[in-house]
N, C-alpha and C positions, 0 to 999 in steps of 0.2 A: 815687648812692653806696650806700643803702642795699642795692637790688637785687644789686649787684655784689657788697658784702661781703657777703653770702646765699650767693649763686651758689660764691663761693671759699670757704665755709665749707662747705656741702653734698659738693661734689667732693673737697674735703680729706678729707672723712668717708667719702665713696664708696670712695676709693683707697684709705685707711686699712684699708675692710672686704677691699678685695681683695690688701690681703696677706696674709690668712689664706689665700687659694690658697700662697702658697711653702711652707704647714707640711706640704702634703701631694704636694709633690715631691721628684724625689729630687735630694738635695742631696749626698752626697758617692758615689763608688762607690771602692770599694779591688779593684786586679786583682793575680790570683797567677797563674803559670804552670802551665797543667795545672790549675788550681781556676775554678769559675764564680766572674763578678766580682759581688761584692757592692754592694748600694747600700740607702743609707740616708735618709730625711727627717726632717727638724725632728718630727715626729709619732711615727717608729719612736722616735728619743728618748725622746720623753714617754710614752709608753708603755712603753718597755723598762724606764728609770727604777722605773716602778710596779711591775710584774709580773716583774723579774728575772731577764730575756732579754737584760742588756746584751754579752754576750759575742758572741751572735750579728748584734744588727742594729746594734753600733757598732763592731765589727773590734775591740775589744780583746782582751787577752791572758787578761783576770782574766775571774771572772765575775759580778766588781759594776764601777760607776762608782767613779773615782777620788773626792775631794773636790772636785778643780779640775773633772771633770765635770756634777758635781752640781752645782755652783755656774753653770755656766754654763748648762745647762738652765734649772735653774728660772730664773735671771734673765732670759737672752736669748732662750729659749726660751717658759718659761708666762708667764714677768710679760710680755713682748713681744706675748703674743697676747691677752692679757687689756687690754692697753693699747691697741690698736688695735682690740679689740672694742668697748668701753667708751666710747673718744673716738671711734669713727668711728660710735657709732648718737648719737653728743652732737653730732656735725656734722652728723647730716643731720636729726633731729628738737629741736637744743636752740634756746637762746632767743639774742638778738643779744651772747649774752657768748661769743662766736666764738674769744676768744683761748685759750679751754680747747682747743680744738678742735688750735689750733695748737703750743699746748705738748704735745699728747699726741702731734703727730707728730717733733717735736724728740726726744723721750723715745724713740720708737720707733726714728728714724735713728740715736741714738745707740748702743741697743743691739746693734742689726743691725751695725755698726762695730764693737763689742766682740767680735764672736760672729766677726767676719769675721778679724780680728785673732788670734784665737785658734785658730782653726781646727784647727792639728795639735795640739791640744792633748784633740781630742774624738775619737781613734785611736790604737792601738798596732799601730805597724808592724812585720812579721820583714824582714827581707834582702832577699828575694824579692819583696815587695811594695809597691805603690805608691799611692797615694791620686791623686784628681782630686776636682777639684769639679763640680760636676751644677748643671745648668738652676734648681732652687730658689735656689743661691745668688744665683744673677746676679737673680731673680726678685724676693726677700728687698730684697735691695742697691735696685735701681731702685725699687722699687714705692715701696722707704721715701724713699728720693732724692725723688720725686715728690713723697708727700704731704707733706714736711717746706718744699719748696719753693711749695707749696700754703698750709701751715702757716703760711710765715711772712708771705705775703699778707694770712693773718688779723692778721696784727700792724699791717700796711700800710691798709687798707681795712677800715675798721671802720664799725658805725653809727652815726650820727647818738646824742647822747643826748636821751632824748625829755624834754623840760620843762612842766612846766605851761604852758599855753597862755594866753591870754581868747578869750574870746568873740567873735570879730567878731561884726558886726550882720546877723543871719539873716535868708536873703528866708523870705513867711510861703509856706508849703506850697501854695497855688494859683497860685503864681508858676513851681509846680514843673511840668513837660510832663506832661499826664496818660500818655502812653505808658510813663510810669520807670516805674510801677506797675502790676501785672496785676490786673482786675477780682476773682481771685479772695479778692483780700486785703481785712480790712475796713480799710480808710483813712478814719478822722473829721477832717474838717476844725476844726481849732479854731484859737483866736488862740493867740501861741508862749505858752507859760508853762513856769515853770520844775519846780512842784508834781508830784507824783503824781496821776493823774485819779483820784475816788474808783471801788469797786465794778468792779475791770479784771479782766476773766477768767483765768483762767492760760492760758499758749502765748500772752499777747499782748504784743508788745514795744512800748512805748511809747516816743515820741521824744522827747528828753530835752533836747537842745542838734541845732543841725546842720543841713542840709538837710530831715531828716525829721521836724524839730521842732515836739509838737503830734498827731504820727501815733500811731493806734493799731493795730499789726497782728497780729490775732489768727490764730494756726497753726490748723488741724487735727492729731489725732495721727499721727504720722509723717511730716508736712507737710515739706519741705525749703524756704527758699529761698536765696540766693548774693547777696552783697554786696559791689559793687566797682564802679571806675568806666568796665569796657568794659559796651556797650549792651546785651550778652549775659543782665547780670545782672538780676536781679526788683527790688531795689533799686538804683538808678544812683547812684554820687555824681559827677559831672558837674565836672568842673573842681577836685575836693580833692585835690589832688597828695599830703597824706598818705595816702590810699586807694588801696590794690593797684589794679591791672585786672583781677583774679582775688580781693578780698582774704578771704574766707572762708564759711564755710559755717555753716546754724542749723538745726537740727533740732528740733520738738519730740517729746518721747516722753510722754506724759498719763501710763501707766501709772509711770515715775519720778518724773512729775511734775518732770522736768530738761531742759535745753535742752542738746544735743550739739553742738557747737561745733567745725568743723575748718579750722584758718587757715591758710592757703596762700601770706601777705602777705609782701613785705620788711617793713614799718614794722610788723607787729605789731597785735594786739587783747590790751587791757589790763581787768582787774576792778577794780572798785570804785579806779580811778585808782591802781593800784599803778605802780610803776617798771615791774617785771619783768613782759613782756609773757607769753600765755599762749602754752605750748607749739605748735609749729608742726608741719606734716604728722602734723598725727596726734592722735586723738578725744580731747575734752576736756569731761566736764558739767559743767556750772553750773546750780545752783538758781536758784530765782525770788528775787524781793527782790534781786537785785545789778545792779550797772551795768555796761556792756561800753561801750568806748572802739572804735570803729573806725581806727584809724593813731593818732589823738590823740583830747583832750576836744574837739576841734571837732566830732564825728559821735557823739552817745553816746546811746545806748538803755539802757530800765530793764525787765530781764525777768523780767517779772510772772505 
């Protein structure tokens, strides 16, 4: 479930950015006999608006926007593209509160509606002349159809809320395959305890609850390694169905003295056990002295 609500939150967000493609189509053309046909996009709008060309690249008669122009610009126009800016980079990097995701495209179908409805209201026509609508519209229209339909999956398919856990009873760290671990990492074998080890170098993540519970693995600077439960990764979590097959990345940097963190997971990595898990596709430090939850508190390291 989790996976899935990701998957439709992401794409909602994708689609969201790709209707910023209709602002720079042409969306209406007006034909006069004996004159070239004019054509106009969502864009020449916003621009004409500012720089005071509305005469030529929106067919009217004056040489400002009306008020009911203005008003439709800015609304269905900039507020339109700044909403599906805004909500489609929050679907594909926010955290599992997906339903923002969904109401920015409800917001967006509904404006593209308004703007659609209104249409001969953003032209003034002579006798002679006739308006059509252009490729942007139909573009506008679908794109938002799409992600609103997308949208409201987010409503549908949502994740899991993540609860304080316990502890089940943890095998001790030699019960672990030595192949999960590459030689080059240092791994101390110790009995589980729950304490801080004294005197822990910095760049070494200590295991704290988990599978890895008891490990000390000290980075190198700009050392990477990946933590998830296909066999690909440096750390395996083997059988933790809260843990991605991909579930994130750790970097140390010496010269910050911070660990660069890029989670890749449905179920999320969480700090010092907060709800809200940390941002997802895309770089996150963390200082030493805090705790990172892999999926849950079942998998948790303290990075020292």
């Amino acid at each position: 479930m989790d996976r899935l609500a990701k998957s439709i939150r992401i794409s909602c967000g994708i689609v969201l950015l790709a209707n910023l493609a209709g602002w720079f189509l042409p969306w209406v053309s007006i034909t006069q006999e004996n004159y070239p046909t004019l054509t106009a996009s969502p864009w020449n709008y916003i621009s004409a608006m500012f720089t005071g060309k509305g005469d030529a690249l929106t067919m009217t008669a004056a040489n400002a926007f009306s008020a009911t122009q203005k008003m439709l610009i800015v609304l269905c126009m900039i507020v339109s593209a700044c909403v599906v800016l805004l909500f489609g980079i929050w679907g594909i990097v926010g955290g599992p509160k997906q339903i923002i995701t969904g109401i920015g495209s409800l917001v967006n179908l509904t404006l593209q509606m308004v703007l659609f409805f209104n249409r001969s209201k953003m032209w003034t026509l002579t006798d002679n002349q006739s308006a059509a609508m252009q490729l942007g519209n139909t573009v506008l229209l679908a794109v938002a159809a799409l992600a609103a339909i997308l949208g409201i999956g987010t409503f549908i398919f949502r994740p899991r809320v993540r609860r304080a856990t316990e502890t089940p009873e943890i095998p001790k760290l030699q019960e672990i395959k030595e192949q999960q671990l590459q030689a080059k990492y240092n791994v101390i074998q110790e009995e589980a305890v729950q304490e801080q080890p004294a005197n822990v170098p910095h760049g070494t993540l200590v295991g704290v609850t988990g599978l890895y519970q008891g490990a000390q693995i000290t980075l190198k600077n700009g050392e990477m390694i990946r933590l998830g439960r296909s066999s690909e990764n440096d750390l395996i979590f083997a059988d933790q169905m809260h843990v991605s097959r991909q579930h994130c990345q750790i970097t140390w940097d010496e010269a910050k003295g911070q660990y660069k963190i890029y989670d890749t997971s449905s179920t999320g990595s969480y700090m010092n056990g907060q709800e809200e898990p940390l941002p997802q596709n895309m770089e996150v430090w963390l200082g030493t002295g805090v705790t990172l939850d892999i999926g849950d508190s079942t998998n948790r390291f303290s990075l020292e």
